[in-house]
N, C-alpha and C positions, 0 to 999 in steps of 0.2 A: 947498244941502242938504248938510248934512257926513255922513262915512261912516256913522258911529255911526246918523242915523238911517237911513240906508237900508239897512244889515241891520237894523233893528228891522223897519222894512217887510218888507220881503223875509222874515224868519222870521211875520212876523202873518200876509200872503199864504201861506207855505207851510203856516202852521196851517189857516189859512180852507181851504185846497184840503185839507189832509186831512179835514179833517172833511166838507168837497162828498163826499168818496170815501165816508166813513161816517158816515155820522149819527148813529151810535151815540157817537163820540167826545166826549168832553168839551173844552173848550177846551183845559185842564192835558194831557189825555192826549195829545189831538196835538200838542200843546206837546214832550210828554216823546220823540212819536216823533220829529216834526224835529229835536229838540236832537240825539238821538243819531244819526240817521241824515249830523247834521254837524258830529259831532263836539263841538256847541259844550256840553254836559254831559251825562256817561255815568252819573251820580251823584245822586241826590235830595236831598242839601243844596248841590252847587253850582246845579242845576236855581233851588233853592226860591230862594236868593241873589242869583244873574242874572239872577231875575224880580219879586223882591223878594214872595215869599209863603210864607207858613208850610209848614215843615217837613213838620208834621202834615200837610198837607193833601197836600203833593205826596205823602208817603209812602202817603193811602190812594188815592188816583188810582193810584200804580204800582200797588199791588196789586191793585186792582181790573183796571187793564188788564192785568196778567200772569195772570192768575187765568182771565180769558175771553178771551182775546186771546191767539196767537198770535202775534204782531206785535213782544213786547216778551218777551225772554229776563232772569231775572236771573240774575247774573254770582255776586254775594257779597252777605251782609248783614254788618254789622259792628255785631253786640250791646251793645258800646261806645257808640258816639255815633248808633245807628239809621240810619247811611246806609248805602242801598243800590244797589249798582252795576251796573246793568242796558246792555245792548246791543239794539238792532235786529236782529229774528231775522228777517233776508230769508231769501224762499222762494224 
C-alpha cells in the first residue's frame, strides 16, 4: 500500500468520524474541517483541487458551514479569485 493512499484513507476515516460526531455534516464540510484541523488545506480552492471538485461547490459548503457552525472561522475572502481562507475555531 504506498503512502499516498493511506493518507487518503486516514483523511476518508477522519471525515466518516466527523460526521459519526454530527450528522448534520455533509461529506465536503467535514472534509473542509479535517483538511484544516491538518493543515492539509486552509483555502477553498486548494480544498476544491486536492479533492478534485468544483470551486462553487466547496465555496457554498464553507458558507454554509461558517454561517451555522461554530466549528469553521473565516480568516479573509479575496473578491479577486473568490477564495476563501478559513481556520478551525477549536473551543
Amino acid at each position: 500500500m504506498s503512502e499516498e493512499t493511506s493518507d487518503a484513507d486516514r483523511f476518508l476515516a477522519l471525515v466518516a468520524a466527523a460526521q459519526d460526531r454530527d450528522a448534520r455534516l455533509t461529506a465536503i464540510q467535514a472534509g473542509l474541517l479535517v483538511a484544516a484541523d491538518l493543515n492539509i488545506a486552509c483555502d477553498s480552492r486548494s480544498f476544491a483541487r486536492r479533492l478534485g471538485i468544483a470551486h462553487a461547490l466547496v465555496l457554498r459548503e464553507l458558507d454554509a458551514l461558517a454561517e451555522h457552525e461554530d466549528k469553521l472561522e473565516i480568516v479573509k475572502r479575496d473578491p479577486r479569485t473568490m477564495r476563501v481562507f478559513y481556520r478551525w475555531a477549536r473551543s
